[in-house]
Backbone as JSON Lines, residues from 0, in Angstrom:
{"i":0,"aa":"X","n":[23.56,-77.36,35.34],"ca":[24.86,-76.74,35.19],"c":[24.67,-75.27,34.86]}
{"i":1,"aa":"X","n":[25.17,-74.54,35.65],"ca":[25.18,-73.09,35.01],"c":[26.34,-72.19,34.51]}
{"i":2,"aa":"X","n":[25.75,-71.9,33.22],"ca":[26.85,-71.29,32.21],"c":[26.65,-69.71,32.52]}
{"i":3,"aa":"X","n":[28.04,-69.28,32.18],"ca":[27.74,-67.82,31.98],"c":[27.74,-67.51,30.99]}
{"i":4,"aa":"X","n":[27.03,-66.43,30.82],"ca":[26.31,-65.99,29.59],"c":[27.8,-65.09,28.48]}
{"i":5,"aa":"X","n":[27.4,-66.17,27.46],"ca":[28.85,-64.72,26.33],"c":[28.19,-63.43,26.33]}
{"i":6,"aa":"X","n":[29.12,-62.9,26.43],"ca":[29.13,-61.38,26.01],"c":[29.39,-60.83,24.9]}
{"i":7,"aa":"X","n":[28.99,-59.73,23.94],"ca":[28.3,-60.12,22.6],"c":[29.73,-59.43,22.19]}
{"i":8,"aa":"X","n":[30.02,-59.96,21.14],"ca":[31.37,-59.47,20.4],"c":[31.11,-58.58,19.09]}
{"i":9,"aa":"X","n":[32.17,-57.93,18.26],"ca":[30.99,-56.83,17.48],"c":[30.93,-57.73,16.15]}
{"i":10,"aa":"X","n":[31.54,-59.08,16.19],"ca":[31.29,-59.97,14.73],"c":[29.3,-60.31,15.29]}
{"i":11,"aa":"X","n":[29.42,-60.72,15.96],"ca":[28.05,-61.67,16.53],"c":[26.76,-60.75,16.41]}
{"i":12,"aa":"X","n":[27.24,-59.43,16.61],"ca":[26.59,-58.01,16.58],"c":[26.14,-57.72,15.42]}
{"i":13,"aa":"X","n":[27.28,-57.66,14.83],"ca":[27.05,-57.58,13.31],"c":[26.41,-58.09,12.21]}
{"i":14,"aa":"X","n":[26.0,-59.59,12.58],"ca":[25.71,-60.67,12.47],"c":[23.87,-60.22,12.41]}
{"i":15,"aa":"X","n":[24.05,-59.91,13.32],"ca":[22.39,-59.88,14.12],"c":[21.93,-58.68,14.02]}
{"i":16,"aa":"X","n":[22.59,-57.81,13.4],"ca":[22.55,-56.55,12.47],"c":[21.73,-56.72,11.09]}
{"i":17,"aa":"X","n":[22.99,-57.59,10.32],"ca":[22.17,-58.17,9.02],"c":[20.94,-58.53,8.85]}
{"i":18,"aa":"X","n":[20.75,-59.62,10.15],"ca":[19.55,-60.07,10.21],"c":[18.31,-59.7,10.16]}
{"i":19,"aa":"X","n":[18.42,-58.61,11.44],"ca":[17.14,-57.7,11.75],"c":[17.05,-56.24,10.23]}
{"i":20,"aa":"X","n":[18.33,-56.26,9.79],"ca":[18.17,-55.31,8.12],"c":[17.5,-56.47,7.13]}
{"i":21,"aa":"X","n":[17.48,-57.7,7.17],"ca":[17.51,-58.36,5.98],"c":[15.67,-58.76,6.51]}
{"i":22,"aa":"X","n":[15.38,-59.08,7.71],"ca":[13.65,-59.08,7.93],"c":[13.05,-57.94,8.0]}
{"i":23,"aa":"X","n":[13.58,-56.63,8.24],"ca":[12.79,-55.63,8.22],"c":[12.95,-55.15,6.67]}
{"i":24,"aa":"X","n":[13.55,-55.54,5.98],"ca":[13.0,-55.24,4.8],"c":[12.05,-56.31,3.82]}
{"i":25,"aa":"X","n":[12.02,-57.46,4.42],"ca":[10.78,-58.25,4.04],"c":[9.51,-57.49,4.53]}
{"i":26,"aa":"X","n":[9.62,-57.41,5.81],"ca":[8.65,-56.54,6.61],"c":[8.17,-54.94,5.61]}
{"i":27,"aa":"X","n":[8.86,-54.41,5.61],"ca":[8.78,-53.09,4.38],"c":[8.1,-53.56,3.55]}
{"i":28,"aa":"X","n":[8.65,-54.83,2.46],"ca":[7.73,-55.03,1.33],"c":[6.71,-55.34,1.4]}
{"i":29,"aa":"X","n":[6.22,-56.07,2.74],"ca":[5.14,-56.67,3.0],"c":[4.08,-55.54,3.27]}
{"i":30,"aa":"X","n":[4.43,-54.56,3.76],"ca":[3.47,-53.41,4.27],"c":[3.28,-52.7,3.02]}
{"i":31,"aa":"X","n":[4.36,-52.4,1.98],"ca":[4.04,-51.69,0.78],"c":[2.62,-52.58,0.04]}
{"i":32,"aa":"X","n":[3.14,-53.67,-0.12],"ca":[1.75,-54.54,-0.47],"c":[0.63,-54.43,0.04]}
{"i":33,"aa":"X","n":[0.17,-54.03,1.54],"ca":[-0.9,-54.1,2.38],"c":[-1.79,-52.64,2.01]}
{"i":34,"aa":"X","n":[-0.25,-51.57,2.1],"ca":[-0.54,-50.27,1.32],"c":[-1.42,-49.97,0.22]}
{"i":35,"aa":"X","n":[-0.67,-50.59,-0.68],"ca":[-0.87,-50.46,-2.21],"c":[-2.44,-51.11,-1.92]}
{"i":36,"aa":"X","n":[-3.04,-51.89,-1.33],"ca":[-4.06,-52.65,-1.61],"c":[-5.28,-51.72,-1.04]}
{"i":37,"aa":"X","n":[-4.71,-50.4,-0.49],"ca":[-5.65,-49.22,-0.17],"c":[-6.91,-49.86,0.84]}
{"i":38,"aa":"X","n":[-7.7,-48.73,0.82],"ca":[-9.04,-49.45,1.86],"c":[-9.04,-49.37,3.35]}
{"i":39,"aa":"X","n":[-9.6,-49.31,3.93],"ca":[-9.7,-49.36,5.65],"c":[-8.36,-49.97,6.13]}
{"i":40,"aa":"X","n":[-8.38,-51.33,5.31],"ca":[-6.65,-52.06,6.11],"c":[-5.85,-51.44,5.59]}
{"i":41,"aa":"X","n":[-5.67,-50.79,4.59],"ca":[-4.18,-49.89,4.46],"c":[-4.08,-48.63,5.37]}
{"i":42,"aa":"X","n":[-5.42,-48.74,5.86],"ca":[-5.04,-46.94,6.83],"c":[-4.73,-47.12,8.2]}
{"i":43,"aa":"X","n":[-5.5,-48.5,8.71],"ca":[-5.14,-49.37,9.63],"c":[-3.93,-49.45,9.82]}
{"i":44,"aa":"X","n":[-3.46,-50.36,8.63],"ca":[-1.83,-50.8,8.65],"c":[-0.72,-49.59,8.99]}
{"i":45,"aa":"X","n":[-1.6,-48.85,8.34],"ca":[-0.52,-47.48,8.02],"c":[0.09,-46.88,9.81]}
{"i":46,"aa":"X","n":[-1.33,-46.75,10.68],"ca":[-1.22,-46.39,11.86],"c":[-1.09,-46.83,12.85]}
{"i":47,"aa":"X","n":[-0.9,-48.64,12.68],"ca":[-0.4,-49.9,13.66],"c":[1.14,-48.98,13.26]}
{"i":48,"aa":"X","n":[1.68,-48.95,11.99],"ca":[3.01,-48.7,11.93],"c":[3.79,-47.77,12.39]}
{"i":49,"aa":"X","n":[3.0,-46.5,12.49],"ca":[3.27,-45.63,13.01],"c":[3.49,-45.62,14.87]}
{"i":50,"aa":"X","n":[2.37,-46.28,14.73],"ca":[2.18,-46.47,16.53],"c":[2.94,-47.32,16.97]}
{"i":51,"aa":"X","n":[3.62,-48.39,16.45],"ca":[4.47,-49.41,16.85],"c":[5.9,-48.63,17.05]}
{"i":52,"aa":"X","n":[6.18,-47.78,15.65],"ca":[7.2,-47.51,15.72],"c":[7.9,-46.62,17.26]}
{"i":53,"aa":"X","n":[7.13,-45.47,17.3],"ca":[6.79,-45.03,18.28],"c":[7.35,-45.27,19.96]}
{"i":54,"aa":"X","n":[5.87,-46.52,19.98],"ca":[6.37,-47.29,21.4],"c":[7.49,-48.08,21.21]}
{"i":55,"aa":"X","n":[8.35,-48.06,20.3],"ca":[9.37,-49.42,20.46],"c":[10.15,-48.33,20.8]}
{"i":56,"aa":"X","n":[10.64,-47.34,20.4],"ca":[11.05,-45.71,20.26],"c":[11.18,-45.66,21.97]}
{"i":57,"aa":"X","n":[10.26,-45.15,22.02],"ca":[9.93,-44.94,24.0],"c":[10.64,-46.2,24.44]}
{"i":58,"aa":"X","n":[9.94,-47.23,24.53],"ca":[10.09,-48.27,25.47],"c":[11.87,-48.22,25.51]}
{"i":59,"aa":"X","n":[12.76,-48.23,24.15],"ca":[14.04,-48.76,24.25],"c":[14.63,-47.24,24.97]}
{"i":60,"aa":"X","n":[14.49,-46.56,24.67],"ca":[15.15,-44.8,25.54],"c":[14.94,-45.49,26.86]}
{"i":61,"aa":"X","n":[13.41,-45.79,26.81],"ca":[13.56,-46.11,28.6],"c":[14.4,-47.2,29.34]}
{"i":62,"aa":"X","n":[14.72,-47.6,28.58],"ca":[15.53,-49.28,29.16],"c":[17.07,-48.5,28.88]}
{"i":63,"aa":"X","n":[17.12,-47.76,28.1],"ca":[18.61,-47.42,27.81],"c":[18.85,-46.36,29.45]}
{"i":64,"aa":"X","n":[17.89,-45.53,29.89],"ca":[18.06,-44.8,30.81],"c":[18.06,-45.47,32.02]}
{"i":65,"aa":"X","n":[17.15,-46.4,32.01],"ca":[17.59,-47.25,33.04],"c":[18.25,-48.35,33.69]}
{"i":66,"aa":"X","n":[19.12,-48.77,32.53],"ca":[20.24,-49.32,32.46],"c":[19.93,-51.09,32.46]}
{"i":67,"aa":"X","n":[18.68,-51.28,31.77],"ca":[18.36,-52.51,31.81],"c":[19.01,-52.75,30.19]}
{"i":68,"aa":"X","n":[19.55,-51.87,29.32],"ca":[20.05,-52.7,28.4],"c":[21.57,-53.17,28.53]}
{"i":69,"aa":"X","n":[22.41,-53.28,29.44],"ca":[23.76,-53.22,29.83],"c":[24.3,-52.17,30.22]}
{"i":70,"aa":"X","n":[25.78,-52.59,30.51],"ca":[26.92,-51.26,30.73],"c":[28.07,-51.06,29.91]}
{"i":71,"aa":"X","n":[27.96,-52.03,28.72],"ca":[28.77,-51.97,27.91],"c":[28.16,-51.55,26.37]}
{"i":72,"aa":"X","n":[28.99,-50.83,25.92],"ca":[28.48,-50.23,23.86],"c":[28.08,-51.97,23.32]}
{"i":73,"aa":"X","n":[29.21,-52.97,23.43],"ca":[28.28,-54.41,23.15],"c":[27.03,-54.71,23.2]}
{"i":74,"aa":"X","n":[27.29,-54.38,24.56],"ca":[25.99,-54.89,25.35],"c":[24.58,-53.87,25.04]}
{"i":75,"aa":"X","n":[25.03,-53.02,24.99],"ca":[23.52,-51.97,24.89],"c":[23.48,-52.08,23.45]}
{"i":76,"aa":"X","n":[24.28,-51.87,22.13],"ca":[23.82,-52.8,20.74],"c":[23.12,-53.87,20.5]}
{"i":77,"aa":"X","n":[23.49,-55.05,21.14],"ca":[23.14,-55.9,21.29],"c":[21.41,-56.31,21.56]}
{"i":78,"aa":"X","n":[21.52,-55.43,22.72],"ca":[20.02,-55.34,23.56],"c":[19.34,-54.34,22.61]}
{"i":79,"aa":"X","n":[19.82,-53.58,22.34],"ca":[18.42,-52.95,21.19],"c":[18.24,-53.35,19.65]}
{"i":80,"aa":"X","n":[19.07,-54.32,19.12],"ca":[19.21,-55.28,17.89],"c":[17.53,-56.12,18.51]}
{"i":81,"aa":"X","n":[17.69,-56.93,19.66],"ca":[16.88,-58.01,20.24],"c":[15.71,-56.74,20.59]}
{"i":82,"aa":"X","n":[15.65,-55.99,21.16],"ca":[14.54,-55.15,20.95],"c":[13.47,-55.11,20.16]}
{"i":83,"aa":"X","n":[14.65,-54.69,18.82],"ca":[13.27,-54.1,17.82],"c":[13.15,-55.9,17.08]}
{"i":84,"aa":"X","n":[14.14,-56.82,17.13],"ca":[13.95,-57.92,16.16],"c":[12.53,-58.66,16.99]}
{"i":85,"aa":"X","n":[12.01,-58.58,17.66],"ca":[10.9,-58.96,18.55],"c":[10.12,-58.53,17.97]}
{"i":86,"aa":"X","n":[9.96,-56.81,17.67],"ca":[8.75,-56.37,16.72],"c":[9.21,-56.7,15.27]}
{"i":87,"aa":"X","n":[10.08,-56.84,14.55],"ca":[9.95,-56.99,13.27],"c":[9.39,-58.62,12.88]}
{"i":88,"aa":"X","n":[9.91,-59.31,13.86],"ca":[9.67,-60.93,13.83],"c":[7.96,-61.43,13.65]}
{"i":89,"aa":"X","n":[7.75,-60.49,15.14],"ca":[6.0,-60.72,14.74],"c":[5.3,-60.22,14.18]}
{"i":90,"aa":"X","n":[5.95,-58.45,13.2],"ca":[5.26,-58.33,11.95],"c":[5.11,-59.04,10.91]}
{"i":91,"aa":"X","n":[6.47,-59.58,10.73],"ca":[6.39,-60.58,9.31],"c":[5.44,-61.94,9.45]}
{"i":92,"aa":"X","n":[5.52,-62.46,10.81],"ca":[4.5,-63.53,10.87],"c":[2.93,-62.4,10.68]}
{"i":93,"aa":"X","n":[2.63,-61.6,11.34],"ca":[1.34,-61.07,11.28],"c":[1.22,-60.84,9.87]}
{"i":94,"aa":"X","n":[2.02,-60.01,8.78],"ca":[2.05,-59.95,7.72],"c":[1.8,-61.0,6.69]}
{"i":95,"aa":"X","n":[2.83,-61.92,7.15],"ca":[2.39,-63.02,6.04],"c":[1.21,-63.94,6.39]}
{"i":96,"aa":"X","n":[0.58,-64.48,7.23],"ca":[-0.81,-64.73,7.28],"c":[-1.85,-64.05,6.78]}
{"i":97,"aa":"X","n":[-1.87,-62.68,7.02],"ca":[-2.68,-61.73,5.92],"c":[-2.71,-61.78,4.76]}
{"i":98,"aa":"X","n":[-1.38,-61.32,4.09],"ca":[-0.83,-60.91,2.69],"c":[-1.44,-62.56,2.26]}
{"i":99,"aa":"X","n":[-1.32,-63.52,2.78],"ca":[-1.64,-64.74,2.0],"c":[-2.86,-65.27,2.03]}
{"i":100,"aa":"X","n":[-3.45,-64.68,2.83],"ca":[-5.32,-64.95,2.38],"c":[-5.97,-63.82,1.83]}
{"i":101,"aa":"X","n":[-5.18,-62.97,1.45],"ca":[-5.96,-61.83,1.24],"c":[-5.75,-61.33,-0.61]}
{"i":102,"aa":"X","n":[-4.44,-62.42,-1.3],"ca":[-3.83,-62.99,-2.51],"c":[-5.4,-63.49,-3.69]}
{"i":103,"aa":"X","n":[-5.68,-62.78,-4.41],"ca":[-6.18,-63.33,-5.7],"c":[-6.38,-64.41,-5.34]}
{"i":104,"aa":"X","n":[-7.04,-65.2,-6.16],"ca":[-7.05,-67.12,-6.73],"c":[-5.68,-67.0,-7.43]}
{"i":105,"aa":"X","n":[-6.34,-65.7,-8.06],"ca":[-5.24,-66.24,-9.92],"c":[-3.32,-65.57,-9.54]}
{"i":106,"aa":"X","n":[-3.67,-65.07,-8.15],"ca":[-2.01,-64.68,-8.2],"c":[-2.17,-62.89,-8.8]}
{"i":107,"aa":"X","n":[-3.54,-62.73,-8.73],"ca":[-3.1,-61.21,-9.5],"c":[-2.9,-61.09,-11.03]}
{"i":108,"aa":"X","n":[-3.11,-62.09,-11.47],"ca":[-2.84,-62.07,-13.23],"c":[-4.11,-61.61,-13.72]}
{"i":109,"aa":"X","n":[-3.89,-60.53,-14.4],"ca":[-5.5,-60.15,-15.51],"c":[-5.8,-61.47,-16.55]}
{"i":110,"aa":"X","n":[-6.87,-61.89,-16.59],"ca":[-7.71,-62.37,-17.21],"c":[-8.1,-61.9,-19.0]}
């Protein structure tokens, strides 16, 4: 059966707004932690971040110019919400596999 696809309304938008604000700031804390923990992986981390930011930067201008994100203000919101939530999604998974083997025994409590 084929459905046609909804077209994004600005509640649903909004919605998926929150979302991608409420994981990219897990994402934030998670990198402040990676930070703070200094060393080769914090300079690492530091310049995956930079460089990610970047190409997500490029890549979405280019889809906006070429009209692969819609023809409607919905529609092109919409499409760059799902954009960047793609990179924030698989930071926090990349993040939290790290951040959690990389955790004290003791949790960080002085002894």
């Amino acid at each position: 059966m084929n459905s046609i696809p909804k077209s994004p309304n600005w509640f649903d938008i909004s919605m998926d707004a929150w979302a991608l604000a409420a994981e990219s700031n897990m994402v934030i804390a998670m990198r402040i932690g990676r930070l703070a923990q200094g060393g080769p992986a914090a300079a690492q981390e530091a310049g995956r971040m930079v460089s990610e930011k970047v190409a997500a930067h490029i890549a979405l201008g280019c889809d906006l110019m070429t009209g692969k994100l819609g023809n409607s203000p919905e529609a092109i919101v919409s499409a760059s919400i799902a954009h960047y939530s793609k990179s924030v999604v698989a930071n926090r998974k990349r993040l939290s596999g790290k951040l959690a083997t990389s955790m004290p025994e003791n949790g960080g409590e002085r002894e």
